[in-house]
Rosetta silent file (secondary structure, phi, psi, omega in degrees, C-alpha in Angstrom):
SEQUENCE: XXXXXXXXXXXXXXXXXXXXXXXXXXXXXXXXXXXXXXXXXXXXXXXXXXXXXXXXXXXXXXXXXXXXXXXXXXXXXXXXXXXXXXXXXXXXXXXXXXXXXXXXXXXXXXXXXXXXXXXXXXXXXXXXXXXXXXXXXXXXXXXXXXXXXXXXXXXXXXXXXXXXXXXXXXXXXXXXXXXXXXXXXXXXXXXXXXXXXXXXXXXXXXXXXXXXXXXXXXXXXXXXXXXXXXXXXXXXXXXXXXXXXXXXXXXXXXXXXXXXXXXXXXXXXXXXXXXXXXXXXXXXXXXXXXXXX
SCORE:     score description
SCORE:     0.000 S_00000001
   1 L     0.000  138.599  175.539  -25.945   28.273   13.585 S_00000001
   2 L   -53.131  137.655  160.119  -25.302   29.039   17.468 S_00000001
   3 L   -86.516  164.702  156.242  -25.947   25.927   19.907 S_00000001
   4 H   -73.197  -19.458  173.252  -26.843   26.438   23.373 S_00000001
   5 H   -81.495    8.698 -178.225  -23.513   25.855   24.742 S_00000001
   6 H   -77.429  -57.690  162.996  -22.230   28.802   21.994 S_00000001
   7 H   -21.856  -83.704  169.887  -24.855   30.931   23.737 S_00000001
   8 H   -43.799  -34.250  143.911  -23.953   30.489   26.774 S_00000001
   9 H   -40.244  -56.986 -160.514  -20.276   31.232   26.089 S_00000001
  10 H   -76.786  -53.638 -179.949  -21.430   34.344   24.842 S_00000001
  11 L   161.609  -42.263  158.738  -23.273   35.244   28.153 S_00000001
  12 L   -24.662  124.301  136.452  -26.676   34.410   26.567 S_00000001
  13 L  -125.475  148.505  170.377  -29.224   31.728   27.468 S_00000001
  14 L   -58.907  144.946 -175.764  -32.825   31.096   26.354 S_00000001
  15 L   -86.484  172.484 -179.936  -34.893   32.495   29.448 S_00000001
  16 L  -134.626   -0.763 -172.874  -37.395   29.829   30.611 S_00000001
  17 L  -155.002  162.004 -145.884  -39.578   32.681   32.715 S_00000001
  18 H   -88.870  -38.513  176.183  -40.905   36.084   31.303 S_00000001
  19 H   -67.126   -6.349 -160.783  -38.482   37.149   34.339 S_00000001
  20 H   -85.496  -36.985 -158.763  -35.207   35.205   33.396 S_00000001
  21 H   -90.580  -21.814  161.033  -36.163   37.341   29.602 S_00000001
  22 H   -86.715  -26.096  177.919  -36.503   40.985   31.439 S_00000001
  23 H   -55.355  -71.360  162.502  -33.261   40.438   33.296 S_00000001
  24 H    -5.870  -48.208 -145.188  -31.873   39.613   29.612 S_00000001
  25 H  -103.038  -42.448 -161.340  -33.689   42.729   28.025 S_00000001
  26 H   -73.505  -52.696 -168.382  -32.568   45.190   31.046 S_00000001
  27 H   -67.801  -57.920 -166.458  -28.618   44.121   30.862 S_00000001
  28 H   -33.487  -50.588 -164.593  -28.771   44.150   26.864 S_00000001
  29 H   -69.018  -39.567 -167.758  -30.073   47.547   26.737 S_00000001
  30 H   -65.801  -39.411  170.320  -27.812   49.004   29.540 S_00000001
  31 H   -53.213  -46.255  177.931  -24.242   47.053   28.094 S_00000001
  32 L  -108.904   36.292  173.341  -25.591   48.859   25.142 S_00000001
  33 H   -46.420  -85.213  -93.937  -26.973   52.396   26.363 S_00000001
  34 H  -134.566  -30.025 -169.506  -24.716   55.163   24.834 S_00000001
  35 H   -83.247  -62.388 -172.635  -24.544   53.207   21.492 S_00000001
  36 H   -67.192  -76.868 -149.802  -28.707   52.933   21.199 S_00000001
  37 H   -81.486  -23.513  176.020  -29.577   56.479   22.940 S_00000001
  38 H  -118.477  -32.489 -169.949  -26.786   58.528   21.144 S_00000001
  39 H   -54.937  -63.778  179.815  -24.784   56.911   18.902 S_00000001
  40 H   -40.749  -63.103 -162.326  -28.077   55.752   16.903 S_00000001
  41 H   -68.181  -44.774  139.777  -29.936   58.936   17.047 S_00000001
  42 H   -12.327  -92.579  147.275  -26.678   60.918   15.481 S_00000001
  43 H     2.617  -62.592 -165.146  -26.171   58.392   13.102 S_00000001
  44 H  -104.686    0.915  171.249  -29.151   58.992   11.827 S_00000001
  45 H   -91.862  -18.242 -158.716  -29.659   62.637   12.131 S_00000001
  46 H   -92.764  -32.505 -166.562  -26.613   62.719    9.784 S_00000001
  47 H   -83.108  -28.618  179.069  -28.252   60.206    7.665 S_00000001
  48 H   -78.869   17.027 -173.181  -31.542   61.500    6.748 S_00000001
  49 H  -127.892  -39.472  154.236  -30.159   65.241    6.250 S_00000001
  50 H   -56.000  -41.679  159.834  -27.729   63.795    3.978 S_00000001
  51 H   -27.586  -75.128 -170.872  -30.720   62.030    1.955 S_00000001
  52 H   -72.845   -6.680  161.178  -32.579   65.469    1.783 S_00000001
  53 H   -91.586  -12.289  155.999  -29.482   67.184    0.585 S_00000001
  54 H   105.875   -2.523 -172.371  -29.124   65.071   -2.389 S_00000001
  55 H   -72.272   -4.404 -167.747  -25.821   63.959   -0.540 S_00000001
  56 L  -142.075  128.759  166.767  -26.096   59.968   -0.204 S_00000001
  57 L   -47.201  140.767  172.864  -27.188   57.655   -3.551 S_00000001
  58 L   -67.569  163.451  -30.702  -29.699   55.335   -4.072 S_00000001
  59 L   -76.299   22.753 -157.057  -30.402   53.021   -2.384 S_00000001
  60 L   -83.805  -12.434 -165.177  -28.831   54.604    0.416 S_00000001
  61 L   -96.734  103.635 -154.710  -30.772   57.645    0.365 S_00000001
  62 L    32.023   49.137  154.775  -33.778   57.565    2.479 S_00000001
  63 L     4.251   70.075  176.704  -33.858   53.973    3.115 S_00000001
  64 H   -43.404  -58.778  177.226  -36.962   52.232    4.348 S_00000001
  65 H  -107.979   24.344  106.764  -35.722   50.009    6.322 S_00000001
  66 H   -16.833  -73.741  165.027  -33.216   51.916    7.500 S_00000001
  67 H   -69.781  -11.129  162.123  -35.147   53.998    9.033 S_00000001
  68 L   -65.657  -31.428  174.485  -37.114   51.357   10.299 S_00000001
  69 H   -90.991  -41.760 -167.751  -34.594   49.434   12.017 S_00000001
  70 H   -60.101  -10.054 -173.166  -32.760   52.627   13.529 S_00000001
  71 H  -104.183  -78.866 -165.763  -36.295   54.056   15.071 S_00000001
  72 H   -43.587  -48.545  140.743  -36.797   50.458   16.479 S_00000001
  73 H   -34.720  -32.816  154.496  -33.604   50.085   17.653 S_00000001
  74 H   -97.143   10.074  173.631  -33.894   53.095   19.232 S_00000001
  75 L   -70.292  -28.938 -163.515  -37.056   52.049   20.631 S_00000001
  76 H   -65.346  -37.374  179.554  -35.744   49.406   22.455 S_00000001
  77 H   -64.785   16.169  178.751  -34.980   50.845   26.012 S_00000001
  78 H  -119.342  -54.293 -171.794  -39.025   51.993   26.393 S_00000001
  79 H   -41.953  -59.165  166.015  -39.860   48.435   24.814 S_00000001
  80 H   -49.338  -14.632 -174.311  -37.578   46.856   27.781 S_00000001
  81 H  -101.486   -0.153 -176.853  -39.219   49.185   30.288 S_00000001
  82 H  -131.087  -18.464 -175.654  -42.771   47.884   29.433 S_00000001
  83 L   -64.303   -8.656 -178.733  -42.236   44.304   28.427 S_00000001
  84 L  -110.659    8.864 -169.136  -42.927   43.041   31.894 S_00000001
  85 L  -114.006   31.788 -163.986  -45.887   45.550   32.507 S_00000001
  86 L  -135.175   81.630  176.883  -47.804   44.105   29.244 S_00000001
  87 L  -101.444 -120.454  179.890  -50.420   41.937   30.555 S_00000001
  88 H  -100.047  -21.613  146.108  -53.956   41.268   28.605 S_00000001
  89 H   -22.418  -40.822 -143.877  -55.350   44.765   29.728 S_00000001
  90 H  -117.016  -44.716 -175.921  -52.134   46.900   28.500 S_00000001
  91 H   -51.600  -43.733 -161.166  -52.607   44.042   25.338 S_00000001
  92 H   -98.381   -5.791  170.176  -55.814   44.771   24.577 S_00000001
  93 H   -67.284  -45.569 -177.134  -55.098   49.170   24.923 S_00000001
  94 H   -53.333  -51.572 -156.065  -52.394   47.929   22.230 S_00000001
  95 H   -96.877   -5.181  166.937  -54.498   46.613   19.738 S_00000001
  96 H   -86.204  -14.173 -163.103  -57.166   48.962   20.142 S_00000001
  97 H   -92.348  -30.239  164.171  -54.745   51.969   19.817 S_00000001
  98 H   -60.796  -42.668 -157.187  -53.177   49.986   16.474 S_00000001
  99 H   -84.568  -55.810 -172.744  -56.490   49.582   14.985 S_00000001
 100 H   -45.563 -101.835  173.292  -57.208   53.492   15.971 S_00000001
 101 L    10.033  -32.588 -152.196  -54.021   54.657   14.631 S_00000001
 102 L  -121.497  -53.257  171.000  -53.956   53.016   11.452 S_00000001
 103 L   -79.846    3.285  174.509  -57.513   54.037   10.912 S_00000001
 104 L   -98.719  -14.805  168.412  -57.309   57.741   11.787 S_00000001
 105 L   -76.595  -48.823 -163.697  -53.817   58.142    9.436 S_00000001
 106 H   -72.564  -38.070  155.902  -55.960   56.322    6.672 S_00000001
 107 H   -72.828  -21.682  166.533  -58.865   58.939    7.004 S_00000001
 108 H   -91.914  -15.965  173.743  -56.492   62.079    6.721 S_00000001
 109 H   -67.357  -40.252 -131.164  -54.389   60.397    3.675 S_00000001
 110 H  -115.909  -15.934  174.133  -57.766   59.776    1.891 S_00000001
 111 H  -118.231    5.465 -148.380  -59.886   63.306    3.442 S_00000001
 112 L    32.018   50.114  132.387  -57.360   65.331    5.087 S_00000001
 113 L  -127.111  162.431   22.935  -58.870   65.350    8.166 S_00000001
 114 L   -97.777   23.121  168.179  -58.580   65.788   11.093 S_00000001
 115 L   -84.124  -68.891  170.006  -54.664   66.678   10.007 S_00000001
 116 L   161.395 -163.994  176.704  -55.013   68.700    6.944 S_00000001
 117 L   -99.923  147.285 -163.294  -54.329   67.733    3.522 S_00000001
 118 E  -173.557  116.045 -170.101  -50.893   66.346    3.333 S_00000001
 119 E  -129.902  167.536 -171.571  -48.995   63.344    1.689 S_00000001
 120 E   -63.151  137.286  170.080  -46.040   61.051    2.143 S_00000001
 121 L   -84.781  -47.199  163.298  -42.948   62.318    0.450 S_00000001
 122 L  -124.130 -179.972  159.209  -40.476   59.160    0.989 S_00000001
 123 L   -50.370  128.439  163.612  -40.801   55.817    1.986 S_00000001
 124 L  -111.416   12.316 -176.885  -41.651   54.610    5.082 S_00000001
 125 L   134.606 -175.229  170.249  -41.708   50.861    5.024 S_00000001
 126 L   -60.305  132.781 -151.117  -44.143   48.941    3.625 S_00000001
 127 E  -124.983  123.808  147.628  -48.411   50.542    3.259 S_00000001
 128 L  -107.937  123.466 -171.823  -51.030   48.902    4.479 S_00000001
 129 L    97.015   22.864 -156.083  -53.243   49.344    1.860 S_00000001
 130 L    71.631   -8.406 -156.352  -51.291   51.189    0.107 S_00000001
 131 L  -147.904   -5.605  177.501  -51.713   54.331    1.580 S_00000001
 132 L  -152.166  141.473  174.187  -50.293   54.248    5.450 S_00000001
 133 E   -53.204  110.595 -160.933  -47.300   53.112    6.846 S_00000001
 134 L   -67.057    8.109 -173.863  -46.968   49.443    8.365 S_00000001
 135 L   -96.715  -15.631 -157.681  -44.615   50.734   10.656 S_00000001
 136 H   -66.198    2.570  154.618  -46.811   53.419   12.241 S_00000001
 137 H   -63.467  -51.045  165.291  -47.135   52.399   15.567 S_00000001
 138 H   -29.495  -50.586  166.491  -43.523   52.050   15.620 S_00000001
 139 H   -60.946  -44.284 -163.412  -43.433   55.694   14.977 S_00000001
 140 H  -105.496  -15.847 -148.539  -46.432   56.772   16.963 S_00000001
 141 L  -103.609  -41.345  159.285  -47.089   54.772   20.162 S_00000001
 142 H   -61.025  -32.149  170.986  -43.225   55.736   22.053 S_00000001
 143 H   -56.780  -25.656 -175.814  -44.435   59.323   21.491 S_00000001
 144 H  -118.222  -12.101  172.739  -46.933   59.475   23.768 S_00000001
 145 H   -91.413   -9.250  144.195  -45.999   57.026   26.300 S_00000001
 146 H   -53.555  -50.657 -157.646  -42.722   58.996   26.528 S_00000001
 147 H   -89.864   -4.102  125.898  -44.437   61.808   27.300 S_00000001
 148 H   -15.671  -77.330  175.953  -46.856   59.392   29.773 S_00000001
 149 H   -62.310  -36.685  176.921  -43.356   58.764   31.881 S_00000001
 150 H   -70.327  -26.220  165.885  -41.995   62.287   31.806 S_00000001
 151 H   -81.075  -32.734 -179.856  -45.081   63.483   33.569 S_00000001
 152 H   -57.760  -62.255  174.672  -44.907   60.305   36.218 S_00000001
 153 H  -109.238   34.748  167.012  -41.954   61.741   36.836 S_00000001
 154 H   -90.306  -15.011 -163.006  -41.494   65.354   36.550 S_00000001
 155 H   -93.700  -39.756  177.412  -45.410   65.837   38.647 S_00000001
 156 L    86.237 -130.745 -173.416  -44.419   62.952   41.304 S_00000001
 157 L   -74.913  -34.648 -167.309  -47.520   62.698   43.531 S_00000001
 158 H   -71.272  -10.121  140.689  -49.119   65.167   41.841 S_00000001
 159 H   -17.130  -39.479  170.184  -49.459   62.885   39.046 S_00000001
 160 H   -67.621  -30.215 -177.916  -51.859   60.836   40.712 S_00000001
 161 L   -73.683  118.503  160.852  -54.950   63.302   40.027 S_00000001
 162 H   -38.382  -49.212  170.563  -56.526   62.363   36.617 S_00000001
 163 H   -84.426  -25.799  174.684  -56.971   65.816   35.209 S_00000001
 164 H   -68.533  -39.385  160.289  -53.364   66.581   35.810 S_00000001
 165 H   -27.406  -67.757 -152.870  -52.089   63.253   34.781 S_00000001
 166 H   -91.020  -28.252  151.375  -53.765   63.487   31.674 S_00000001
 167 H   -51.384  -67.102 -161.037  -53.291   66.908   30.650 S_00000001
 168 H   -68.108   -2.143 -176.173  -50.055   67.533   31.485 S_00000001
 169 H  -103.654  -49.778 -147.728  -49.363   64.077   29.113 S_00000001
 170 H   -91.817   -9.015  170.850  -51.359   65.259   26.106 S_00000001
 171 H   -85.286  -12.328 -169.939  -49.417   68.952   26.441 S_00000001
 172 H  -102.648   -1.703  174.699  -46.555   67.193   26.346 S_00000001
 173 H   -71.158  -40.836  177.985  -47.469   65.204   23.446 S_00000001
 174 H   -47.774  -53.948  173.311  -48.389   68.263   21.728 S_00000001
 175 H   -64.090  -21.329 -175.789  -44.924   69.958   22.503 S_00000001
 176 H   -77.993  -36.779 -174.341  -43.260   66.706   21.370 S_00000001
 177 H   -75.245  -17.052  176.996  -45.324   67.043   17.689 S_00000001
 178 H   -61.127  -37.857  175.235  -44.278   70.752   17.716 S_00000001
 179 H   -80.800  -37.398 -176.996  -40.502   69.168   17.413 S_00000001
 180 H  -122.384    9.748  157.767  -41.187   66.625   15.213 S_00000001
 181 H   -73.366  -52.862  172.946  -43.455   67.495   12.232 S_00000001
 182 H   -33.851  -70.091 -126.318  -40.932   70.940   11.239 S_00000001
 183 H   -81.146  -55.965  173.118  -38.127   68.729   11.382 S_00000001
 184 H   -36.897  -61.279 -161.927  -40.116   65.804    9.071 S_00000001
 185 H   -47.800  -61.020 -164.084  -41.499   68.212    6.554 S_00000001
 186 H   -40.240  -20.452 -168.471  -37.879   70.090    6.105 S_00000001
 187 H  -105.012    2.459 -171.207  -36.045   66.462    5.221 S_00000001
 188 L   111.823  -57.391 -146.774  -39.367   65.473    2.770 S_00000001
 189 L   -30.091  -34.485  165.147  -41.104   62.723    4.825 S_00000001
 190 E  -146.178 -161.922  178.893  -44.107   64.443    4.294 S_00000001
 191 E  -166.059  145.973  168.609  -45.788   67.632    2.969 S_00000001
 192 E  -131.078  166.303 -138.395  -48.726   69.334    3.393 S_00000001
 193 L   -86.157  -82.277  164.459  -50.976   71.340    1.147 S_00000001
 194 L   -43.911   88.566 -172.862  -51.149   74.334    3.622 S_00000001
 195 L   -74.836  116.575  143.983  -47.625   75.853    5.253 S_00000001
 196 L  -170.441   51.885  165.499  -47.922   78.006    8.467 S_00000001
 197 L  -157.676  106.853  159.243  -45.906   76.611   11.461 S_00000001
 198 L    29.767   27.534  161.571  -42.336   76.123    9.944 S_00000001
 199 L   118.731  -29.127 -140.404  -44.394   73.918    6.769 S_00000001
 200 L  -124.961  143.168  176.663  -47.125   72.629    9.014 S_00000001
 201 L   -89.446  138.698  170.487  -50.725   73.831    9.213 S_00000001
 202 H   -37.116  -72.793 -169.765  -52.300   74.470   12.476 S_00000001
 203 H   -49.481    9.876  154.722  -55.293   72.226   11.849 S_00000001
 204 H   -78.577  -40.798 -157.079  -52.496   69.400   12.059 S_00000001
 205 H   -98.367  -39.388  167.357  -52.266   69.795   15.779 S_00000001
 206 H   -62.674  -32.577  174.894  -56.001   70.169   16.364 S_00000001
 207 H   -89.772  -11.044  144.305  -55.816   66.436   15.142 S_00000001
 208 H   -24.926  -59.257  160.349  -53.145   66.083   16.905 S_00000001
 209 H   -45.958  -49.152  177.274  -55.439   66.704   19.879 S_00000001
 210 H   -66.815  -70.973 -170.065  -57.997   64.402   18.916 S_00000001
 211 H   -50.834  -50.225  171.681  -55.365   61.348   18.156 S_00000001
 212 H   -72.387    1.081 -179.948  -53.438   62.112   21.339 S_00000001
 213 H  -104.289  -37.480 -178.430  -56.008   62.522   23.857 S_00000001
 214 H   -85.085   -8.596  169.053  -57.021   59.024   22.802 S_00000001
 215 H   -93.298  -16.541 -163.806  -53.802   57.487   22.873 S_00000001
 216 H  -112.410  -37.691 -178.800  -53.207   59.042   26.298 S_00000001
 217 H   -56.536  -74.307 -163.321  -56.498   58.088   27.291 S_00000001
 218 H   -53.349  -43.849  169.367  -56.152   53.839   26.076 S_00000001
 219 H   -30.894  -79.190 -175.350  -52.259   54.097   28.194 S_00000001
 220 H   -26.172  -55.725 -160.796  -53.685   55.532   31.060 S_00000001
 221 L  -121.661   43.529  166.668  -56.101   52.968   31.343 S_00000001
 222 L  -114.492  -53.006 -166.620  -54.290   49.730   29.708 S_00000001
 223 L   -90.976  148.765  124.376  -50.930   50.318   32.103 S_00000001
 224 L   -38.919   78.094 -159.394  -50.436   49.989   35.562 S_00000001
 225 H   -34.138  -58.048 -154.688  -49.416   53.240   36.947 S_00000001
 226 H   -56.999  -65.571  155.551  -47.792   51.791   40.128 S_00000001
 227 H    14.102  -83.629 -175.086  -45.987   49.429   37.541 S_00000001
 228 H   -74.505  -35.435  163.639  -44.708   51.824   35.076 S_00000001
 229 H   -19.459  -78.022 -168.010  -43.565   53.430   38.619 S_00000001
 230 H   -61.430  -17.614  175.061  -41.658   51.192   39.660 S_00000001
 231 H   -89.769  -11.594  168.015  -40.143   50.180   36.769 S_00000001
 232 H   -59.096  -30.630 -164.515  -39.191   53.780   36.012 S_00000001
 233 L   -88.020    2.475 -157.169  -37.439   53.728   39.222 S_00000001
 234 L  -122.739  -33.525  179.659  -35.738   50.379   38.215 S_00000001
 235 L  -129.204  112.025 -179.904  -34.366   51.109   34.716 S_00000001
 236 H   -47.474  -43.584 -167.085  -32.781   54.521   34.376 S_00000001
 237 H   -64.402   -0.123 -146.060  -32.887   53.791   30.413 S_00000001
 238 H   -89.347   -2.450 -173.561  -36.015   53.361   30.285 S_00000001
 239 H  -107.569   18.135 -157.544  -37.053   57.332   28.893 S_00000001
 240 H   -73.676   -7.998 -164.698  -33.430   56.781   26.756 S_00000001
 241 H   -98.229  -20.459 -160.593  -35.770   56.800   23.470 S_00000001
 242 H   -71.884  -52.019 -172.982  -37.168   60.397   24.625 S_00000001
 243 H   -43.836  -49.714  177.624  -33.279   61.278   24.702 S_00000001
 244 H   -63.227  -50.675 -175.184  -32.775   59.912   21.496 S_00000001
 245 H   -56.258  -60.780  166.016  -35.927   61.775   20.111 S_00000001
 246 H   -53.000   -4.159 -174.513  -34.222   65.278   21.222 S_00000001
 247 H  -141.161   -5.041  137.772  -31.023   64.649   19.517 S_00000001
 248 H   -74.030  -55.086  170.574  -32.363   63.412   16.384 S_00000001
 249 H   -57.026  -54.492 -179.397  -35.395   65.878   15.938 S_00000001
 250 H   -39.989  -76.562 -164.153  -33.289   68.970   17.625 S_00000001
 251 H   -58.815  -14.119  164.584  -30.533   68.439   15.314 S_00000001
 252 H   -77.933  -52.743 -164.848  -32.509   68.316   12.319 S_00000001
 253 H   -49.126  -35.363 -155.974  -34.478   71.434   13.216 S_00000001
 254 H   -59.130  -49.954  173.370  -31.323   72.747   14.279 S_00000001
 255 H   -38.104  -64.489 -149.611  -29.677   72.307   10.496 S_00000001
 256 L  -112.135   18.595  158.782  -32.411   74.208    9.150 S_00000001
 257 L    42.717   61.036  174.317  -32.428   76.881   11.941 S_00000001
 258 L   -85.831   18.166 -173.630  -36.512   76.072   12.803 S_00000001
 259 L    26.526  -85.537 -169.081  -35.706   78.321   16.220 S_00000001
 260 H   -31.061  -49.590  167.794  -38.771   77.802   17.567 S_00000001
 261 H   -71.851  -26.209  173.232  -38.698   73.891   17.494 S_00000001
 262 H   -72.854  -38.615  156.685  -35.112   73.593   18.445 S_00000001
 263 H   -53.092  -26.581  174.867  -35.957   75.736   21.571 S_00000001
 264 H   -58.681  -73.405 -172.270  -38.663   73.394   22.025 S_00000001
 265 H   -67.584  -45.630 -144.948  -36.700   69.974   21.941 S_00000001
 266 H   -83.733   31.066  170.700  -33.839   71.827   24.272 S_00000001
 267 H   -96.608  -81.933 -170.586  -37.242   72.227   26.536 S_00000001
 268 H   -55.745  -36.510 -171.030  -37.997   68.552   26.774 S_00000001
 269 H   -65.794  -34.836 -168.394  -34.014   67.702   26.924 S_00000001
 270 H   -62.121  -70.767  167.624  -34.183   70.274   30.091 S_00000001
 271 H   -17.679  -73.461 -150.488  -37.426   67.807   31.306 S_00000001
 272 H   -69.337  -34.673  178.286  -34.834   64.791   30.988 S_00000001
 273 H   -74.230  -53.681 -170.618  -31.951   66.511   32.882 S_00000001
 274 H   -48.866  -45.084 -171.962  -34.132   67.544   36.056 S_00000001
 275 L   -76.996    9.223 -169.607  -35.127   64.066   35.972 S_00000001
 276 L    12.285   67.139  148.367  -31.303   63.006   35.497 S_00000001
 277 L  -137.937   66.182  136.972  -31.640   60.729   32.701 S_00000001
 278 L   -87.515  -23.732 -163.117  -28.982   62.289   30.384 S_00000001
 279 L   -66.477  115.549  151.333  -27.062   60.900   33.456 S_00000001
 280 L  -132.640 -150.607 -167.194  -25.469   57.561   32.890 S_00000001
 281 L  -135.562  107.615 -178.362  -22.536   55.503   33.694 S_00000001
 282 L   -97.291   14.007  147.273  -20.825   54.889   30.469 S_00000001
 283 L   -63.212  -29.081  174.053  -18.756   52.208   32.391 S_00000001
 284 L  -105.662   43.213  173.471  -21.490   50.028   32.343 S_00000001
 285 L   -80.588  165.558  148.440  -21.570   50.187   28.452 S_00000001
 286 L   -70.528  -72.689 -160.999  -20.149   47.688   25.970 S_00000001
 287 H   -61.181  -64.711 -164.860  -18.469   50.790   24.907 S_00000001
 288 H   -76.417  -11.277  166.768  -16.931   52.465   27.850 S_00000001
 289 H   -69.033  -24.249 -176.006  -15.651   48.861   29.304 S_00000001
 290 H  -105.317    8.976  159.504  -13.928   48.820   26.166 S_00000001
 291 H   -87.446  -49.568  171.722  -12.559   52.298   26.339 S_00000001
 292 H   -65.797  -18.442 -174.800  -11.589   52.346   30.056 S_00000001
 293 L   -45.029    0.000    0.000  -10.623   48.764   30.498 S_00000001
C-alpha cells in the first residue's frame, strides 16, 4: 500500500482544505482531458455497438459495470466543476432530486407513466428494488445540468431572466433526450411497447417534460448561479461530459443512420464549439506531454 511519502513522489498529497482537494480535482481532470472526454466516450461507443451486434462474449458484452464506471468516469470533469459549489442548499436539491428520480422511474417501470410502457433490456448495475437502476442519477442528473451550463453560457446576460433561464434549459434537455433514447433503444438498453420516434413513443418526452422541468427547477434553485459562473469561466473542462455525450450518443445514432438524432447531437456539438469547448490544449494532457515531449 502507498505511504505518504510514495504519494507525494507521485505528485499527490492528501488535501487538508476542500480547496487544497479542488486544486487536486481541477489538475487531475485537465492532465487527463482528451483521455476522459474522447478517448472514453469512443471506447465505449465501440463497445456497446459491439454488444448489440452479438460481436463481444459474455461477460464482456454489455457489462454493468462497465458501463458504470465509463459513464462515471466520464462524469468526472462536471463532478470537478461542481464539487466546490455543493454546499447544504445544492445538498439538499441533490437528495431531493435522487429521491424524485428514483421514484418517478419506479412509477413508469410499474404503470408506464408518465413515459409510456417500456422495460429494461440489459443490465444497468444493480436495482433498487428490483426494478430501477442504482446508478440512475449517475445517468440522469449530468443531463440536465449540462444543459443548465450550456444555456449560462450560450444566453450570457440574457440568462439572468428566469423564464429564459429556465426554458431555454428544459428545451435543451429535451433536445439532449431526442439524442439519447434512439440511440439507447437501437443497442437494447431499453424498449418500449409503442415505436414512433426512431423506437420511442412521444408520450416519453411529455414525461420527459414533467421529470425535467423539475430537475431544472431543484438546480436552479439548489446552485449558485454566480458560482457555477465563475467556475465555468475557471475550468474549460468543465461541459467536457456534454462533449463526451455527443460523441458517444452521435456515433451510435450515427451506426444506425437515426438522421434525425445525429443531426441533433451535431446541433448541441455546434452549441459546444461557439462556446469553444471542443477547444483544448492537448499539451496540457498526460497524453500530449507524452507525445510531444
Amino acid at each position: 500500500m502507498a505511504n505518504g511519502k510514495d504519494l507525494e513522489l507521485a505528485g499527490w498529497t492528501l488535501p487538508e482544505t476542500r480547496a487544497d482537494a479542488t486544486t487536486q480535482f481541477d489538475r487531475f481532470v485537465t492532465e487527463n482531458r482528451f483521455t476522459i472526454a474522447v478517448v472514453f466516450p469512443v471506447v465505449g461507443a465501440l463497445t456497446l455497438l459491439a454488444s448489440a451486434e452479438g460481436l463481444l462474449p459474455d461477460p464482456l458484452a454489455f457489462n454493468p459495470y462497465f458501463v458504470l464506471f465509463g459513464t462515471f468516469v466520464m462524469r468526472l470533469p462536471l463532478v470537478a466543476g461542481v464539487f466546490p459549489l455543493v454546499d447544504r442548499r445544492a445538498g439538499l436539491a441533490l437528495v431531493a432530486l435522487t429521491l424524485y428520480s428514483y421514484g418517478i422511474e419506479l412509477v413508469g417501470v410499474r404503470t408506464g407513466w408518465p413515459y409510456g410502457e417500456f422495460s429494461y433490456g440489459v443490465d444497468l448495475g444493480p436495482m433498487l428494488l428490483g426494478e430501477v437502476p442504482f446508478g440512475l442519477p449517475v445517468f440522469f442528473f449530468p443531463l440536465v445540468l449540462n444543459a443548465y451550463l450550456l444555456v449560462l453560457l450560450l444566453f450570457g446576460n440574457r440568462a439572468e431572466s428566469t423564464a429564459v433561464r429556465l426554458l431555454a434549459t428544459l428545451s435543451t434537455v429535451m433536445l439532449v433526450d431526442l439524442v439519447l433514447d434512439p440511440g439507447a433503444v437501437a443497442i437494447g438498453f431499453w424498449t418500449y411497447d409503442v415505436s414512433q420516434f426512431y423506437g420511442v413513443p412521444w408520450q416519453n418526452y411529455a414525461g420527459w417534460l414533467l421529470s425535467g422541468s423539475v430537475a431544472v427547477l431543484l438546480f436552479d434553485l439548489g446552485f449558485d448561479r454566480a458560482g457555477l459562473r465563475q467556475r465555468l469561466e475557471e475550468c474549460p473542462f468543465m461541459l467536457d461530459d456534454l462533449v463526451s455525450f455527443v460523441l458517444l450518443w452521435g456515433g451510435i445514432n450515427l451506426f444506425y443512420a437515426n438522421w434525425v438524432p445525429v443531426g441533433l447531437a451535431a446541433l448541441l456539438g455546434a452549441g459546444l464549439l461557439w462556446t469553444d469547448r471542443f477547444d483544448f490544449d492537448l499539451s496540457e494532457t498526460r497524453l500530449g506531454r507524452t507525445v510531444w515531449r
